[in-house]
N, C-alpha and C positions, 0 to 999 in steps of 0.2 A: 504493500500500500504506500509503502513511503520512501519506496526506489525512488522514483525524482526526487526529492528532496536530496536523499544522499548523492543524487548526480551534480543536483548544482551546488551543494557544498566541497565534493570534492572538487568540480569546475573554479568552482571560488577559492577554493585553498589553492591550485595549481597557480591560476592567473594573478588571484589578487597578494598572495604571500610566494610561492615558492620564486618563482619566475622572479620577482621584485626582489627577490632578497639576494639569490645570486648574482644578478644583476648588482646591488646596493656594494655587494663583499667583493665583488669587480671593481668597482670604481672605486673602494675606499682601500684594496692593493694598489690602484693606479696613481692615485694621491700620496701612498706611502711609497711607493718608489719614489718618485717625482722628491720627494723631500727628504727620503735619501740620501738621493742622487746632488742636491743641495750641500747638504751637509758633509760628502766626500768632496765638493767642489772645492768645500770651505777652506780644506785644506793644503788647496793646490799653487802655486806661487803665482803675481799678477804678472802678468803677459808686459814684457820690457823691449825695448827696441832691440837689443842685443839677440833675445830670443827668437825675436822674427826675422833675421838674420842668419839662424843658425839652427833653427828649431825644421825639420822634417826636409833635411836637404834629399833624402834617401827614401822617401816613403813618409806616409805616418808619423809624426812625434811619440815617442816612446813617454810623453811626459805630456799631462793636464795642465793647462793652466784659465787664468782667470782675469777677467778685461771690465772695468768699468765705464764706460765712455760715452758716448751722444752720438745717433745716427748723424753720418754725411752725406748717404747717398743711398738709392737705390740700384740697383744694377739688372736690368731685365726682370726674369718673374721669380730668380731663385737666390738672389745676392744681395747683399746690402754689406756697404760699406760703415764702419765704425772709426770712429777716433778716441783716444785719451792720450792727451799731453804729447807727448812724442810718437805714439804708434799708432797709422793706421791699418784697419786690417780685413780683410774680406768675410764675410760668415754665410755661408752655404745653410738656406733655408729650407731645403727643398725637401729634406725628411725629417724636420723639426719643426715642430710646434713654437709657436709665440705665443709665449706665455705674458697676462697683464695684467699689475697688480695696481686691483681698485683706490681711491683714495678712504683713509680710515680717521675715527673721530680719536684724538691724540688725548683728549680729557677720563678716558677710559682705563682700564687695567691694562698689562698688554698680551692677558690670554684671554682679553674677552672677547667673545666671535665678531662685535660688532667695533673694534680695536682694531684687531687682527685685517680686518675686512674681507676681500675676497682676491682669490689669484684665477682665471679665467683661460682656460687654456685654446689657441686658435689654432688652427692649421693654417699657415702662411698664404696658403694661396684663397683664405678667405679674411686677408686682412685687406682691410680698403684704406683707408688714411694711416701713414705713419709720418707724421713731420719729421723736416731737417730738425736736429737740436734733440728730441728725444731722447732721454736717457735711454741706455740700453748696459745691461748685465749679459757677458755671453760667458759661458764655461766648454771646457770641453780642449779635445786635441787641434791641433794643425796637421795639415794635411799641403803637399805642394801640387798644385795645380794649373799649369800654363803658367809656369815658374814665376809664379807667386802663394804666398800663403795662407790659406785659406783656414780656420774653423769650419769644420764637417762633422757632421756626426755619423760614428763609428760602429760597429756592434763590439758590444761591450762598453762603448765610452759614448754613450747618448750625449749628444749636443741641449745646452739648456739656454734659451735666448729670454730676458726677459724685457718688456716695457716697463717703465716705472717711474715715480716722483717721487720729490723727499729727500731725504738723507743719505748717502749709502749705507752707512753704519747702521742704520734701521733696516736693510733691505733682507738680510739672511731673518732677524725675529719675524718680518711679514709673510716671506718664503715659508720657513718650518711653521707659523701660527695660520695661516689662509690658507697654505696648500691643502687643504680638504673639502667636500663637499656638504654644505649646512643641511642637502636632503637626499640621502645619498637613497632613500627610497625611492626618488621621482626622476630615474634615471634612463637613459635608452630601451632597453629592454621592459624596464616597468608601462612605458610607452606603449609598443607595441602588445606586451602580455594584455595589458588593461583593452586596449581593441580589439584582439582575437578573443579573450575569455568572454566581452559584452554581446558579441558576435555568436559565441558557440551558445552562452546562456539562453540569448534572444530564442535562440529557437529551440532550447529545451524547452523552454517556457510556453512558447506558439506552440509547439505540440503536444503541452499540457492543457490549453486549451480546447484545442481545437477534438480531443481525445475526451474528452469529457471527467475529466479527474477530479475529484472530489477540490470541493475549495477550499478545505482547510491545506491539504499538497499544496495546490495554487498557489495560496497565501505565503504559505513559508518558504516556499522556493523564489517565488520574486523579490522575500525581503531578504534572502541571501545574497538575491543577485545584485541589489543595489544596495548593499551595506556601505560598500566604502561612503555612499553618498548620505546615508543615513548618522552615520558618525558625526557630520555636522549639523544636527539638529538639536534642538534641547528636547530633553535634558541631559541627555550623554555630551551633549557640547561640552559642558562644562569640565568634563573627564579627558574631551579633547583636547583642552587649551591646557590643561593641567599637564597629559602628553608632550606637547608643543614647549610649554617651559620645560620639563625637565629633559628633556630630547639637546634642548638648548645648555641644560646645564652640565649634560653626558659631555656636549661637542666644547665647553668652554672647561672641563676638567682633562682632557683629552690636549688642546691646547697647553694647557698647563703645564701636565706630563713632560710634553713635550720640550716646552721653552726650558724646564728646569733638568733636562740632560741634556742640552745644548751645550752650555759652557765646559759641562765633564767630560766632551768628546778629547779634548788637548791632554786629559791627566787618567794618572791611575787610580784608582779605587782604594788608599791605604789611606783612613782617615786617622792615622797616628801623626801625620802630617801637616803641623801648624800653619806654615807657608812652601807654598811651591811654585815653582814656575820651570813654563818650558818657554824651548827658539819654535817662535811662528815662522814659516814659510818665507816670508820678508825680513827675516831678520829680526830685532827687537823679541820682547819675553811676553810673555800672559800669564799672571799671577792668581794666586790663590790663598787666600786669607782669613781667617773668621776674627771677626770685629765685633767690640760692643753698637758704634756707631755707622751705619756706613756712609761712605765718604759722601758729599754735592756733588749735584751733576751727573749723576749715575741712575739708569733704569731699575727701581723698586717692585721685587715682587715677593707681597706678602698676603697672601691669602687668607681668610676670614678664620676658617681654622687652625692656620700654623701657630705653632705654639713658640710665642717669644716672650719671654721671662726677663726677668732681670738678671740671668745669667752670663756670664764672661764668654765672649766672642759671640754672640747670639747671633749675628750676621756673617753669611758667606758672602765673601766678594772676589768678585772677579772683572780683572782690568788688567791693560795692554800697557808697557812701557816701553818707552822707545821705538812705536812704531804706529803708525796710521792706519794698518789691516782695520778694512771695515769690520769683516768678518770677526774679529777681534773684539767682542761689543762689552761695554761697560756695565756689571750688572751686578746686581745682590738680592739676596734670597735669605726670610725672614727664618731663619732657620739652615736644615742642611736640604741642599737640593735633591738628594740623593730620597730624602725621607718625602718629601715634598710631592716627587714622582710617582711616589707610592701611593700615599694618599690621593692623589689625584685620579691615581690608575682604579682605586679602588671605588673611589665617591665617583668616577662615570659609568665606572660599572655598576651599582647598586641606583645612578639614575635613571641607564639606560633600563634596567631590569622593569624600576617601577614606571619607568614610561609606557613601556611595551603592556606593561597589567592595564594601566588606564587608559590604554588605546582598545583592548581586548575590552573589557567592561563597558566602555562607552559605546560598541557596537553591540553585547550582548543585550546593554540595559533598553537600548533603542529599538532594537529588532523586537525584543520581549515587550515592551510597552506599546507596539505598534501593534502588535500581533493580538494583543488581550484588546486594547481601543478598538479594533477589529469583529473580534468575536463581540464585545462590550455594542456593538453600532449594526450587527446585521440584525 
């Protein structure tokens, strides 16, 4: 009697969750490489005149490096020329993505998502405007090409171009905070799953009809099949926006995570160690400190839970001397960063957890009160 029913539930589990989710765990691998691939960038020395000089006379550059500069030029449909200071230098578009990091509101924390902002990734051959003067961020190897040197991207050494305003020294926290998706459920695939499942239900439905099936089947099969759209109704609205916040609070504890093992990529793990410092890429050192105070002029991040006391070095710090690596960025953590991660990795997971409950509820409670207003009105 109640085979349909269990067709379009299963139809609706398939289209409206399975399909969406691998799709979601797609794009939020895609995002984690991408940022990364960032973060090994970080590492890699800035691109000097000498270099371009000397760098893939033979093939290839056996060596990354990394280029701050401002567009010059564009060069047909696959090239653009770059400058900084003394170097200019070609970058080969043509199987790299241009990437573009939105403007964000700087009065904010800087894991908060709407801080962070957003990073947008384009395929080149559908960028329409990019002005002379442009900042541009390119990473990646040289390659020699009609003997000149080009930036190409490589397998294994993905080419990373980005557009951007601001700071440089801001550019890596926007990079690893933006590079993700704020809804990673409403993705390609979700797309297309959500047209074929409305598609395939439509006509379980039409020939539940047309079949003479009892209306109570009827009933519960169509509010299956328009749940998603039932979620925003009251009074499960209310469960939905409650979703919606804590979804937001998964993706800004996640950020967190994230900015607070940023800094510990340069050092090791031995917290018997008061001060440390290592040689950057360019020369100069990046230090490591715990402080009662931390220093002016430095990016704070101290989160609502971290626990800072009146205890001796209560602040970690870290800062660059003797050297300009943006990459290199000034920062302190209300506590140890290392504890920080954890917490954060643990508070998005018990977000996401209870988001996904009152996203689940806010569909049961709707369906259920539609279903009795139903029986309650024939």
């Amino acid at each position: 009697m109640f085979l349909p029913v269990f067709a379009v539930f299963a139809a609706a589990l398939v289209f409206y969750v399975v399909f969406p989710v691998a799709g979601a765990f797609r794009l939020r691998a895609t995002w984690r490489r991408f940022r990364s691939r960032v973060e090994i960038l970080s590492h890699a020395p800035r691109l000097r005149y000498r270099d371009v000089a000397t760098s893939g006379a033979e093939g290839p550059a056996s060596r990354e490096f990394r280029l701050y500069g401002r567009l010059e030029a564009v060069e047909g449909e696959r090239m653009v020329w770059v400058r900084s200071g003394d170097v200019t230098v070609a970058v080969d578009l043509s199987k790299a993505p241009l990437y573009i990091v939105e403007s964000t509101e700087e009065t904010l924390p800087p894991w908060s998502p709407e801080r962070a902002g957003t990073v947008e990734r384009h395929p080149w051959n559908r960028v329409r405007v990019l002005s002379e003067g442009t900042k541009i961020f390119i990473g990646g190897k040289l390659a020699l090409e009609g003997g000149r040197q080009v930036f190409v991207d490589l397998p294994g050494s993905p080419l990373i171009a980005v557009s951007y305003d601001g700071d440089d020294r801001e550019l890596l926290t926007h990079l690893i905070a933006g590079g993700r998706d704020p809804n990673e459920y409403w993705n390609p695939i979700t797309r297309l799953s959500l047209s074929v499942g409305i598609g395939a239900m439509s006509l379980i439905l039409l020939s539940l009809w047309t079949a003479g099936t009892l209306p109570t089947v009827r009933t519960l099969s169509f509010l299956i099949a328009v749940s998603p759209v039932l979620a925003l109704a009251p009074p499960g609205l209310a469960l939905f926006i409650m979703y919606r916040r804590l979804w937001r609070r998964g993706l800004s504890e996640r950020t967190l995570r994230d900015l607070a093992r940023l800094p510990l990529r340069y050092f090791s793990t031995d917290d018997n160690i008061i001060l440390r410092q290592v040689t950057l890429p360019d020369g100069g050192h990046y230090l490591f400190s715990r402080e009662n105070v931390p220093p002016e002029g430095i990016t704070l991040i101290e989160p609502l839970w971290a626990r800072v006391g009146q205890e001796k070095e209560a602040w970690t710090v870290f800062r660059a001397q003797d050297s300009d690596d943006p990459a290199a960025q000034s920062i302190a953590f209300a506590g140890e960063p290392e504890v920080i991660a954890a917490e954060a990795m643990h508070q998005s997971r018990m977000a996401t957890f209870w988001a996904g409950l009152c996203l689940i509820f806010s569909l049961l409670l709707n369906i259920g009160l539609a279903f009795f207003l139903w029986r309650a009105l024939r």
